[in-house]
C-alpha positions in Angstrom: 6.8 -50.4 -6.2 3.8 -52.9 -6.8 0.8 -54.1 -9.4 -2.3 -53.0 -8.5 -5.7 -53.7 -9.9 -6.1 -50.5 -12.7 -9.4 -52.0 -14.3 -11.7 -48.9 -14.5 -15.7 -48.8 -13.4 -16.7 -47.6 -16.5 -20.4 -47.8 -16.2 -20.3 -46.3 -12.7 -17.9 -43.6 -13.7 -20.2 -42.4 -16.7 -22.8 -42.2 -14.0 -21.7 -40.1 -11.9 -19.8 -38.0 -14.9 -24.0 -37.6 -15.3 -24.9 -36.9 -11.9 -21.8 -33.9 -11.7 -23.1 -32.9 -15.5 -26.9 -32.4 -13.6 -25.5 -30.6 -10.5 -23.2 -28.2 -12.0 -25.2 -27.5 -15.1 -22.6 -29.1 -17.5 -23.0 -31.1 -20.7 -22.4 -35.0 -20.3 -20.9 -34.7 -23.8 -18.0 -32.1 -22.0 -17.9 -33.6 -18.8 -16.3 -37.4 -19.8 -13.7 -36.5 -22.6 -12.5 -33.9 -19.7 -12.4 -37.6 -17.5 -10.9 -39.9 -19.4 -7.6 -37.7 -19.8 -7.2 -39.6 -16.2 -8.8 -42.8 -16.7 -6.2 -45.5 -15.4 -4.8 -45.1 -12.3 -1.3 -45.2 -11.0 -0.2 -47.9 -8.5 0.8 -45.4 -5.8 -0.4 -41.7 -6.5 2.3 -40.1 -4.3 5.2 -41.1 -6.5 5.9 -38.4 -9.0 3.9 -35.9 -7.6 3.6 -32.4 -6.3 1.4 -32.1 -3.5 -1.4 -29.2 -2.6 -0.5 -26.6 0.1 -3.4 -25.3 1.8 -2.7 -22.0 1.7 -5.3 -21.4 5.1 -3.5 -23.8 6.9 0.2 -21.9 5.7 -0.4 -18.8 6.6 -1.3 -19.7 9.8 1.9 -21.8 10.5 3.8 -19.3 9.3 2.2 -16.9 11.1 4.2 -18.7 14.6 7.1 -18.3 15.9 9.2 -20.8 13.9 6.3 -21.9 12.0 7.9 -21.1 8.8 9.9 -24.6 8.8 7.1 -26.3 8.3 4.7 -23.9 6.4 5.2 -25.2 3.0 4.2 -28.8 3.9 1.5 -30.5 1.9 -1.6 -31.6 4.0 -5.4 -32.3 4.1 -8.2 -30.4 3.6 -11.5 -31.6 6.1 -14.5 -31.6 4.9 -16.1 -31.9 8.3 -19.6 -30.7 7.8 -21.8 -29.7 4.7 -20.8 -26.2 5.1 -17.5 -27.0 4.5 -18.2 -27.9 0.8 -19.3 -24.1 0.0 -16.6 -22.5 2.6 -16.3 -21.0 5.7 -15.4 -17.9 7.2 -11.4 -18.0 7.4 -11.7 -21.3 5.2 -12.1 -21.6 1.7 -14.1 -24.3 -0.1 -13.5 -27.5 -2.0 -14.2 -25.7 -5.1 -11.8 -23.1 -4.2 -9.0 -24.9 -2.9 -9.3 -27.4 -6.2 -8.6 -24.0 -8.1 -5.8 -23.0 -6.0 -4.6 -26.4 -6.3 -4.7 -26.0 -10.0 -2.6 -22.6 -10.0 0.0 -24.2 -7.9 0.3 -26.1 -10.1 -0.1 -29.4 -7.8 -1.0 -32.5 -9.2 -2.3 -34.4 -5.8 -4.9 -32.8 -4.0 -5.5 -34.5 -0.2 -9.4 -34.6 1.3 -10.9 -35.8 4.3 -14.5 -37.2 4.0 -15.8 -36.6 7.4 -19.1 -36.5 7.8 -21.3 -39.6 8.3 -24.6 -40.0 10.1 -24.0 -40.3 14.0 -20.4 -39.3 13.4 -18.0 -40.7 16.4 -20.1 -42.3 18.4 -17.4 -42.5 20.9 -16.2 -39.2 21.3 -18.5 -36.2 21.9 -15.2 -33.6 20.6 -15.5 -35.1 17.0 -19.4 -35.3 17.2 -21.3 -34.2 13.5 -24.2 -32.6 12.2 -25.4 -35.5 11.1 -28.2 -37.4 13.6 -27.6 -41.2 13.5 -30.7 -41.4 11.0 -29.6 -39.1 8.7 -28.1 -41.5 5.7 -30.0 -39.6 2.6 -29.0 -35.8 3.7 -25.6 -37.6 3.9 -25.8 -38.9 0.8 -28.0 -36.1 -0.9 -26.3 -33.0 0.8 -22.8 -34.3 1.1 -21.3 -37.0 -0.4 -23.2 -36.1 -3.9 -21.7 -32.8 -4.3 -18.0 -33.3 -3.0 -18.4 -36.0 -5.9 -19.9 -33.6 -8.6 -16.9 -30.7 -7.6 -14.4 -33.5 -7.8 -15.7 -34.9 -11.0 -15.1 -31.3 -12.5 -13.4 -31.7 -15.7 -11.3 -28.9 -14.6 -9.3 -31.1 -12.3 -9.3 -34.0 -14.2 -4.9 -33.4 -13.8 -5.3 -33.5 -10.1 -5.0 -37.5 -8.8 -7.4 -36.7 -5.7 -6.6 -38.8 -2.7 -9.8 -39.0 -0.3 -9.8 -40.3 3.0 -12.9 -41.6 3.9 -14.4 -41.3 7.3 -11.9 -41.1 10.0 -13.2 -42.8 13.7 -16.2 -44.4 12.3 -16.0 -48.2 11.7 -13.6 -49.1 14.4 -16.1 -47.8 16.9 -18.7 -50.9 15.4 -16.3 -53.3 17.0 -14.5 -52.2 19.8 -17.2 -49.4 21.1 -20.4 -51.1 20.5 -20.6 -54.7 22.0 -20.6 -54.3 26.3 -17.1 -54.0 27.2 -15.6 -50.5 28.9 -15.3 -48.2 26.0 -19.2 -49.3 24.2 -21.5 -46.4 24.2 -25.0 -46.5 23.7 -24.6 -44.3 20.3 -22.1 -46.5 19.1 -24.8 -49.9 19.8 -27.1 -47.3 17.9 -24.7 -46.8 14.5 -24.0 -51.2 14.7 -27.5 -52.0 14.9 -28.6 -49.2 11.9 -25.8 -49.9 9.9 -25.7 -46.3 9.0 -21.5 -46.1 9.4 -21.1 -49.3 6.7 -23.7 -48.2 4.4 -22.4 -43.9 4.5 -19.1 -45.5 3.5 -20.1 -48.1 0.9 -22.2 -45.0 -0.5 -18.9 -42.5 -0.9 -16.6 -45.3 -1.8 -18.9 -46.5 -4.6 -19.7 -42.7 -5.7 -16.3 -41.1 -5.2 -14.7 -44.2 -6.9 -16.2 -43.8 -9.8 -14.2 -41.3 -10.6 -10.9 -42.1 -12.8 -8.9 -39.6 -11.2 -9.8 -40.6 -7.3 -8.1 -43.0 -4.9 -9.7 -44.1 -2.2 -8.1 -44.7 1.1 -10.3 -45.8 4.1 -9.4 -44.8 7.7 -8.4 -48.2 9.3 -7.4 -46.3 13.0 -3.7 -47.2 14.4 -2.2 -50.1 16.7 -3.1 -48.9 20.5 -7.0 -49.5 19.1 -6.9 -52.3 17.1 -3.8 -54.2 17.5 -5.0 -56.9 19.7 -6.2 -60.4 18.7 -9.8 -59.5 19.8 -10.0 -56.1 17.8 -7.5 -56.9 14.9 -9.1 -59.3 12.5 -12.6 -58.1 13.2 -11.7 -54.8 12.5 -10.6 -56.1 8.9 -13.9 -58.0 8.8 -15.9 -54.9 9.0 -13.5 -52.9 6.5 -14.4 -55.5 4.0 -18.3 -55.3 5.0 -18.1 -51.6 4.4 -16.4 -51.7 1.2 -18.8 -54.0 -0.3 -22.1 -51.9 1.2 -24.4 -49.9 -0.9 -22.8 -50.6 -4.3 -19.1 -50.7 -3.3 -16.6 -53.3 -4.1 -13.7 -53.3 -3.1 -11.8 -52.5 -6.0 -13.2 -48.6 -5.3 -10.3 -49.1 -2.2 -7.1 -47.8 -3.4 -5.8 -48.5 0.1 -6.2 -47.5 4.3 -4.7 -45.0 6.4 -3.8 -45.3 10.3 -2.9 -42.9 13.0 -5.1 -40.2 11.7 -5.0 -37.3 13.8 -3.4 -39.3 16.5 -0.1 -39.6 18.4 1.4 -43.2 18.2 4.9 -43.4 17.4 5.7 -44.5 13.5 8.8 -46.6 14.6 9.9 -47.6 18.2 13.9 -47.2 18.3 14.2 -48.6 21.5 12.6 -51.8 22.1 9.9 -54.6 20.2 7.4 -56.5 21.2 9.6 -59.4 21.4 11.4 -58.3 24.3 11.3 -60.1 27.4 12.5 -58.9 31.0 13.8 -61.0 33.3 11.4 -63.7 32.1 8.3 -61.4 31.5 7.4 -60.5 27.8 7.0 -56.7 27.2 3.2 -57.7 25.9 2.6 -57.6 29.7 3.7 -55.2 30.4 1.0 -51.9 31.5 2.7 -49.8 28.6 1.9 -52.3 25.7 -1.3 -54.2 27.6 -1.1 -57.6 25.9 -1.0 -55.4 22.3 1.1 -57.6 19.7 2.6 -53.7 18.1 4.1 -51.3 19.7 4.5 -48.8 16.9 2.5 -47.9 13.7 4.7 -49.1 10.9 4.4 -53.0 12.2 0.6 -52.9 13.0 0.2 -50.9 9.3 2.4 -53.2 7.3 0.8 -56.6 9.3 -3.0 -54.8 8.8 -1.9 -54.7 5.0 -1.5 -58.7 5.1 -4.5 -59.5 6.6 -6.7 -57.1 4.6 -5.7 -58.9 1.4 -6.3 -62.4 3.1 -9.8 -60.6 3.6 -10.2 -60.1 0.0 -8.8 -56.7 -1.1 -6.4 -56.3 -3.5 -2.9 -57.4 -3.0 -1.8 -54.2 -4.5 -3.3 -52.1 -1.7 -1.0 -49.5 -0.3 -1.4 -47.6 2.9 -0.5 -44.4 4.5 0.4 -43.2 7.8 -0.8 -39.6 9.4 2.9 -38.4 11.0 2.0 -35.2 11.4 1.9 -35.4 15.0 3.8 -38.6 15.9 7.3 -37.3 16.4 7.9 -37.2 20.2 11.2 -35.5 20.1 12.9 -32.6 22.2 14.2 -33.0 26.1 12.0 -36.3 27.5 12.7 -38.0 24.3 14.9 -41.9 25.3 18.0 -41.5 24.2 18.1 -45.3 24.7 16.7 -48.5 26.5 15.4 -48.2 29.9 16.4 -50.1 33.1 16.3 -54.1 33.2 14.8 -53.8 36.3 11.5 -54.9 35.5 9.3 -55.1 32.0 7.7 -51.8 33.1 11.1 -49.3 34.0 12.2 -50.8 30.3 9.1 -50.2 28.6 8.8 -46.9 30.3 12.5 -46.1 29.8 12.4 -47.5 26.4 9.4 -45.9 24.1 9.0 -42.6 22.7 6.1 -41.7 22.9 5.3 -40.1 25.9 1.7 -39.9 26.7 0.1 -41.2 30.3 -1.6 -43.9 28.2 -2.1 -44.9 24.9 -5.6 -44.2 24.8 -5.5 -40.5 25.3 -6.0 -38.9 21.9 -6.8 -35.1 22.3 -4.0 -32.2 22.7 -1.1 -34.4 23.7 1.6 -32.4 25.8 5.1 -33.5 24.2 3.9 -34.5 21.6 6.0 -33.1 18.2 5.7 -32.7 14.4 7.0 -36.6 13.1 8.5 -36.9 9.9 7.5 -34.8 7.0 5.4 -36.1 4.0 7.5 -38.6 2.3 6.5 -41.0 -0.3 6.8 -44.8 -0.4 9.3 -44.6 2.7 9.2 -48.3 3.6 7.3 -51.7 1.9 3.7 -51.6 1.5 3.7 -47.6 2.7 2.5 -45.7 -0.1 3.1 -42.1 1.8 3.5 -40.3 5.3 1.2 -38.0 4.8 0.4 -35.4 7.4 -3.9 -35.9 7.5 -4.5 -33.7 10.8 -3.0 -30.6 9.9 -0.7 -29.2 12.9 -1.9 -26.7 15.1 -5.0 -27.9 14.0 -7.2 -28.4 17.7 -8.4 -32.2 18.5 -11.3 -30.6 21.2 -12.3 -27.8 23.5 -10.5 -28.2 26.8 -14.5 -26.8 28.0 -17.9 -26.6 27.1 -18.0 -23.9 23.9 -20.7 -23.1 22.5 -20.2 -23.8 18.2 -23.0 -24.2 15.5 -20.5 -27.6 14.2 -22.4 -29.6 16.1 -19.4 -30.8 18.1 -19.7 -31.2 21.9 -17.2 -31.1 24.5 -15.1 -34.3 25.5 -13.8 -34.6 29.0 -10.4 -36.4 27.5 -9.5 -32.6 26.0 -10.2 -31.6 29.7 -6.6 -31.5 31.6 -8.1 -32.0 34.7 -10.1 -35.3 34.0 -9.0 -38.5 35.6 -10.2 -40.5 33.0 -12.8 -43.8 32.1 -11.8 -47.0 31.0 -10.5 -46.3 27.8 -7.9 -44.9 29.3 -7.4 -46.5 32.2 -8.7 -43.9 34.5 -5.8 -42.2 34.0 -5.2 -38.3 33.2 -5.9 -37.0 30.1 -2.4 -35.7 29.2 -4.3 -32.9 27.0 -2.7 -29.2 26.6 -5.4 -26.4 28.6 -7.2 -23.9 27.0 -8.1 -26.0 23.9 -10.5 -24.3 21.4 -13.1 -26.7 19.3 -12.1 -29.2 17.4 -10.7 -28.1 14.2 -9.9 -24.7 15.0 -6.7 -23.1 15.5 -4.7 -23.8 18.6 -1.7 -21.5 18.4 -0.1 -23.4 21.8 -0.8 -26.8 20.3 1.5 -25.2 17.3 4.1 -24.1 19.2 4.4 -27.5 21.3 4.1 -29.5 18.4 7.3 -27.4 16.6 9.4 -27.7 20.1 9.5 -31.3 20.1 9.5 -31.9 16.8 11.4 -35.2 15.4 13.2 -35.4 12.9 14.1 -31.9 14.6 13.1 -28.6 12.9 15.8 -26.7 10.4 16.4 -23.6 12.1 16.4 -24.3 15.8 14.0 -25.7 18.6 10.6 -23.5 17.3 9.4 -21.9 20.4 10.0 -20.7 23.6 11.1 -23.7 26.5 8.6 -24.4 29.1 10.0 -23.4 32.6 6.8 -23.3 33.9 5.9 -25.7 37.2 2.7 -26.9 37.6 0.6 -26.0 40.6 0.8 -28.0 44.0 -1.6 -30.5 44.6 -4.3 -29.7 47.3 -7.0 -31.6 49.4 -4.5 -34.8 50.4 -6.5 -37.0 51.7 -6.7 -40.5 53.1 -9.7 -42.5 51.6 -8.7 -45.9 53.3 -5.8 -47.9 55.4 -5.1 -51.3 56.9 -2.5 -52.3 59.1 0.1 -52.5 56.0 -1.2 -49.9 53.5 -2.9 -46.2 53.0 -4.6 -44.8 49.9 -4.0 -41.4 49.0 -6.2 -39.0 47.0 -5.6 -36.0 46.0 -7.2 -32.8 43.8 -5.6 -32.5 40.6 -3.0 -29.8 39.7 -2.7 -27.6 36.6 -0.4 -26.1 34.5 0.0 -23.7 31.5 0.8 -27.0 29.2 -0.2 -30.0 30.8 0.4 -32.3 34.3 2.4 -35.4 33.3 2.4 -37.3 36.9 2.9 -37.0 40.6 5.0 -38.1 42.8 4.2 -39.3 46.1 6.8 -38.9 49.3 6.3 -40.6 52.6 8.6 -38.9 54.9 10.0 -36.5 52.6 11.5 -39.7 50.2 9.7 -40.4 47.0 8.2 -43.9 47.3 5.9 -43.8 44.2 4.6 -42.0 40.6 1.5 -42.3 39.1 -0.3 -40.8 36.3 -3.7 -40.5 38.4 -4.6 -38.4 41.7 -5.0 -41.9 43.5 -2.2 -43.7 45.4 -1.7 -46.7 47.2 1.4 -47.0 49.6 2.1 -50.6 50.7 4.4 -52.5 52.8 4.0 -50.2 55.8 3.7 -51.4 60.1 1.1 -51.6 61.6 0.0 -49.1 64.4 2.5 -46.9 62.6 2.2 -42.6 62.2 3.1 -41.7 58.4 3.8 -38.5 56.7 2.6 -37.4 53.3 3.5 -34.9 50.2 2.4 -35.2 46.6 3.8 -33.3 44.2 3.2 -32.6 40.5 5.3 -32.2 37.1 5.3 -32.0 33.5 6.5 -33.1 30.3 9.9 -30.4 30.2 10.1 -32.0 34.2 9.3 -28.8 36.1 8.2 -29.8 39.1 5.4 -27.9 41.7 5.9 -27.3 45.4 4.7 -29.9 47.4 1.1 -30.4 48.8 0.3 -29.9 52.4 1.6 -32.8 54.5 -0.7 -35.6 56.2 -0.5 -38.0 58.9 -2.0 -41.0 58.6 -1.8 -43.9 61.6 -2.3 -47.4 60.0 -4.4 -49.9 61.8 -3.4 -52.3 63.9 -3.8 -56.6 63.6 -3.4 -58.4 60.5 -1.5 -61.6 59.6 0.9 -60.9 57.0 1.6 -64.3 54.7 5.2 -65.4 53.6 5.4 -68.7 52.0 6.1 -70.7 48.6 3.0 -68.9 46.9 2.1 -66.0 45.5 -0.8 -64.6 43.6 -0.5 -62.4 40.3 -3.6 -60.3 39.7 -4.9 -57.9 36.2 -7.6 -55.6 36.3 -10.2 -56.3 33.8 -13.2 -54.1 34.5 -12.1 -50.5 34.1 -15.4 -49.1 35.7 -15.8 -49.5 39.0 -19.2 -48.7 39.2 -20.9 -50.6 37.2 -22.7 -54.3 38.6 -19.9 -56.6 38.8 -16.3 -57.1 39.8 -14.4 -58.7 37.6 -10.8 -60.0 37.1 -8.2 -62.0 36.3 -5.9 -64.1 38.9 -2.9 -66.0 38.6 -1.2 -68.4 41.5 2.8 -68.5 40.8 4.3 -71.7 43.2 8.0 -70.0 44.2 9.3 -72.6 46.3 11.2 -76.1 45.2 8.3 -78.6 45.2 5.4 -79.2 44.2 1.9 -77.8 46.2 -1.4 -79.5 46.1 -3.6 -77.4 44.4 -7.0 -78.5 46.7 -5.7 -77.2 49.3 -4.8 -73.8 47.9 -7.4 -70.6 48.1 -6.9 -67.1 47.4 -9.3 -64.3 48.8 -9.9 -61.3 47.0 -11.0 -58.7 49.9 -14.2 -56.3 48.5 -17.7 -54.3 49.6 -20.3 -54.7 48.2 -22.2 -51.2 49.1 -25.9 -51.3 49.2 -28.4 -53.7 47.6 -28.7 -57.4 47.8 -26.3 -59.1 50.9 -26.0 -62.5 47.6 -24.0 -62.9 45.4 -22.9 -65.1 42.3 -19.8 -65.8 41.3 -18.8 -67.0 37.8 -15.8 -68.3 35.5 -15.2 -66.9 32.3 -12.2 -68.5 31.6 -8.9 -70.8 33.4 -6.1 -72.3 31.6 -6.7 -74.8 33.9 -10.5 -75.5 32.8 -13.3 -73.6 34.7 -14.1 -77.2 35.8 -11.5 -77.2 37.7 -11.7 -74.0 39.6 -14.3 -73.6 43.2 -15.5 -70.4 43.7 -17.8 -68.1 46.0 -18.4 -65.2 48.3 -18.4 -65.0 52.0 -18.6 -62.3 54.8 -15.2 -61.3 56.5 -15.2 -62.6 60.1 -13.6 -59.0 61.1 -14.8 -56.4 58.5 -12.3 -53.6 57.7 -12.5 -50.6 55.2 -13.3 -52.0 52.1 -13.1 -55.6 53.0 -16.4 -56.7 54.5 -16.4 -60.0 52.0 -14.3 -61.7 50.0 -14.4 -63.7 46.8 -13.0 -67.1 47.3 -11.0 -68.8 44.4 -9.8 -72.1 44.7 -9.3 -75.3 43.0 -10.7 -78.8 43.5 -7.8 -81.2 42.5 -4.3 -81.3 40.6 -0.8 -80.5 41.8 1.1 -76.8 41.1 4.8 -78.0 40.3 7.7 -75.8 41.9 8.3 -72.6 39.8 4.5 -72.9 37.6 1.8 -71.1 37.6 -1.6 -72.2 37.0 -2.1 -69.5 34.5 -4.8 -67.1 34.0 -8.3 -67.5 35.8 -11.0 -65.1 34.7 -13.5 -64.3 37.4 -16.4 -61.7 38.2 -18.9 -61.3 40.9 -22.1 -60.0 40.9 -25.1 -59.0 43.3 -28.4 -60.9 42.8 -29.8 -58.0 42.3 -27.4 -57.0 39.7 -26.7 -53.2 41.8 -24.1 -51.4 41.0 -20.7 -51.9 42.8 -18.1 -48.8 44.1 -15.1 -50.5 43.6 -12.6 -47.6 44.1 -12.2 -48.3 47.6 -12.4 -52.0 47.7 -8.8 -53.6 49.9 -7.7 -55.4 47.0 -8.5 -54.2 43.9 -5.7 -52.2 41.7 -5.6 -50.9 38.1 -2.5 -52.3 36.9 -4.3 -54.5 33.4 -0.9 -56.2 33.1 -0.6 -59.2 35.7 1.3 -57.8 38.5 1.9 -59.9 41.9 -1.0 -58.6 44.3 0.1 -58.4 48.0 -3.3 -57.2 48.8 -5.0 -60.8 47.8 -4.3 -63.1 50.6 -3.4 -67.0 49.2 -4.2 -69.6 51.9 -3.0 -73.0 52.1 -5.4 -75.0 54.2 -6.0 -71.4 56.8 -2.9 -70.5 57.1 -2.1 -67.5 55.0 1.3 -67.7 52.9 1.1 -64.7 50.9 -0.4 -61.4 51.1 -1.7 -59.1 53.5 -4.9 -59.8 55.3 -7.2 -56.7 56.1 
């Protein structure tokens, strides 16, 4: 397929051939003859070989109904926790499954290293044993023996393919530096350097062994595949490969989508797309992403990790073992033109609420089966997360793993902002992480894609979710109402909702919020919500409410509008912030000083001040006023508003003024509840915003005042 970089490590490799020679009680005289039988390695290790099936993992599958299909399929073995080395009850060893391995007569052997000091710092489901200080038992009790078992001159045959540390350094820069998704462990693991200098430590150790390659977890394209996490993230793959003795010549390659659910190819649509004008990076879907699937954002991550300084021979893998989305809610096609977000919606295959929902997806399926070098730079699909293999506990179980419980395997949860607060998408009844999950299995086989020899693997879901209950109003104006609701359940998993204002369905959403817009003032509405799943069962509808919006308000229609993206996905932490956009419609040009636009917010308790400041304007902060002042009529979350406006320059007919990054804060920094405030939303594409009034001079031309 490719050169790659063969030159062996030789005085690393006789040093840990004397380190496995100590631990196992084995001459260094028998122990290196036995390695150099597998001295140089081969440029991809898949090619050729005959892969290791776990014969735990296969008798479970088969154990299913339909499971069988799929039971002989090679897959990794995790070594989660130190225990793991020795064996578990119901799990063999790493000795034991290296024999087994032998008397199948395999030739590849597939292992997770998964066990680093402080492990997942942003997800308590994947938590370890390991406190955040703990680098020498991890070095010491872990990472020292896996090498002496694997350096075994008994499978010096097997080419050993590691994967080293899945969820680990990605956390360093997207989870660890202040914005949404940072956690105080994950500042912990960046400022100890514990993550780098665990995986320097296996790469340098494990690498020294001829017969081992190497591939580091690099995660997939709905966490890193924007500008802001995408070349940093390669950044910190190089500072890990060259920590604690490492080089990067111990890197045989990366690996993406481990044990997660992006799609490996989008059929349907590309990044390139436009809609009517608007690019389908804006859309809420992609987010501004630049890959929409994992082969791109694998095969461009391959580029720019050799421009970082590894190998040009690198090769890299894709986990497909749960990345199918097939069976009945599978696109058969594009979706509407009628906006970027019915095609993009219409358009991709995978399924979920949002892309960063990772535990238990309902509809997800088995994706294609292990295949070697299927496409340029792809050394193997390889199926890393076994299936039926659980991602969390959909509750609090007790478990001596030392893994907690993570409200995104919770069904119920409406989400944070690395989601953007919306449901979880996650099957019920999960057990812990790493244990069986028999109706993950059977969902998994269902909507498997490429389909499954031998018909559909399991029984169809006909099951409706439960109605919604507690339908509530938790605000209105003269043109709007906000609906909330308490979340329904169901044996697999609530997809969405649907809203109905008179009995007619005027909206969907993902989350048990709603806002209906649009409406007359002084005006007596009906409500129903409804919920559904991923086979479209749908449940009875909730109990209807009336809701009577307010009267007054001066409704703007003119030659402007104003485009608005959420950018602060908490809203309750000390500041409001956003981005805003004014679009001139009409035929001429406007002048821009005597254009304003009012976003309508409360501030709650603490300090009556406020600053104001600009992060960032296409036009130049310079050239953008802005400030807080007190509604003249206060109204449900609208007793101030944050003025925006601009002190010179003309807006020609049919421009924008492009994007203006704004936030607000109290002087004495309290914290904000946003979730009620008139105008904010939680679209993070830019979407025109009705709710943000733009003036020209006082006289209102678009929006809807409070």
């Amino acid at each position: 397929m490719r050169s790659r970089g063969t030159t062996p490590h030789a005085p690393r490799r006789r040093a840990v051939a004397a380190l496995s020679a100590l631990i196992m009680g084995v001459s260094l005289a028998i122990a290196l003859p036995g390695q150099a039988s597998a001295a140089t390695r081969v440029d991809n290790p898949y090619v050729g070989a005959t892969s290791y099936v776990n014969p735990d993992w296969s008798a479970r599958a088969a154990a299913e109904p339909g499971g069988a299909a799929i039971a002989d399929e090679p897959s990794f073995v995790w070594m989660d926790r130190i225990a793991a080395i020795g064996g578990t009850p119901g799990a063999r060893g790493l000795r034991a499954h290296l024999d087994t391995a032998v008397s199948q007569g395999a030739d590849l052997f597939q292992v997770v290293i998964y066990n680093l000091p402080g492990r997942d710092c942003a997800a308590l489901a994947s938590n370890g044993e390991l406190g955040p200080t703990e680098l020498g038992r991890y070095k010491s009790d872990y990472i020292d023996p896996i090498a002496a078992i694997l350096g075994d001159p008994a499978y010096a045959s097997l080419r050993i393919v590691t994967l080293i540390e899945p969820d680990s350094l990605p956390n360093l820069v997207t989870n660890a530096g202040g914005t949404a998704g940072s956690t105080p462990e994950c500042a912990t693991m960046k400022a100890n350097g514990n993550y780098e200098k665990g995986i320097g430590y296996a790469l340098h150790t494990l690498g020294a062994l001829p017969n081992v390659y190497n591939y580091v977890d690099a995660a997939h394209h709905g966490w890193l595949g924007w500008d802001s996490n995408f070349v940093p993230a390669a950044a910190q793959f190089k500072k890990a490969a060259t920590a604690e003795g490492a080089s990067v010549s111990d890197v045989h390659g990366f690996i993406v989508n481990t044990a997660n659910y992006s799609a490996l190819k989008e059929p349907h649509f590309k990044v390139t797309d436009s809609v009517n004008g608007t690019t389908v990076r804006q859309s809420s879907w992609v987010d501004w992403n630049y890959y929409v699937d994992e082969l791109s954002f694998a095969q461009a991550l391959r580029t720019e990790l050799v421009r970082q300084g590894f190998a040009s021979g690198i090769g890299m893998l894709i986990d497909t073992a749960r990345n199918g989305w097939g069976g009945p809610s599978r696109p058969t096609g594009p979706g509407p033109l009628t906006g970027v977000n019915a095609y993009v919606d219409g358009s991709r295959t995978d399924r979920r609420i949002h892309a960063g929902n990772w535990c238990n997806q309902s509809g997800a399926g088995v994706g294609e089966r292990p295949t070697t070098a299927p496409e340029p730079g792809i050394d193997a699909y390889v199926w890393a997360k076994p299936p039926g293999e659980s991602d969390g506990s959909s509750k609090p179980v007790d478990n001596d793993e030392g893994k907690g419980f993570d409200r995104m395997c919770d069904p119920t949860y409406t989400g944070n902002g690395r989601n953007g607060f919306n449901l979880t998408g996650a099957l019920p009844d999960s057990p812990v992480a790493g244990h069986w999950f028999s109706s993950q299995f059977r969902e998994l086989l269902r909507n498997a894609n490429p389909p499954l020899d031998g018909g559909n693997g399991g029984e169809q879901d006909t099951q409706a979710p439960t109605a919604p209950t507690a339908l509530r109003a938790t605000a209105k104006s003269s043109s709007s109402v906000t609906l909330a609701w308490t979340a329904s359940t169901d044996n697999r998993a609530v997809t969405g909702y649907d809203i109905l204002r008179g009995g007619a369905v005027v909206g969907s959403t993902a989350s048990t919020t709603f806002t209906d817009t649009g409406l007359s003032a002084s005006t007596a509405y009906s409500y129903t919500v409804r919920a559904k799943d991923a086979a479209g069962n749908v449940s009875a509808a909730s109990a209807a409410l009336p809701v009577t919006t307010q009267a007054g308000g001066g409704t703007g229609t003119g030659a402007l509008k104003v485009q608005y993206r959420n950018t602060d996905s908490s809203p309750t932490d000390n500041q409001i912030r956003m981005s805003l956009q004014v679009v001139n419609t009409g035929t001429s040009a406007v002048d821009l000083s005597t254009v304003t636009a009012r976003y309508w917010f409360t501030p709650e308790a603490g300090a009556s001040t406020f600053s104001t400041s600009c992060d960032y304007a296409v036009l130049g902060c310079g050239k953008v006023t802005h400030g807080v002042r007190a509604a003249s009529a206060p109204a449900p979350g609208a007793s101030h508003y944050l003025e925006a406006g601009f002190g010179s320059g003309t807006l020609a007919a049919g421009a924008s003024t492009g994007e203006i990054q704004l936030r607000v804060n109290k002087s004495d920094w309290s914290s904000f509840q946003e979730a009620d405030d008139y105008s904010r939303a939680t679209n993070t594409a830019f979407a025109d915003a009705p709710r943000i009034g733009v003036y020209l001079g006082s006289t209102l031309t678009w929006g809807t005042a409070p």
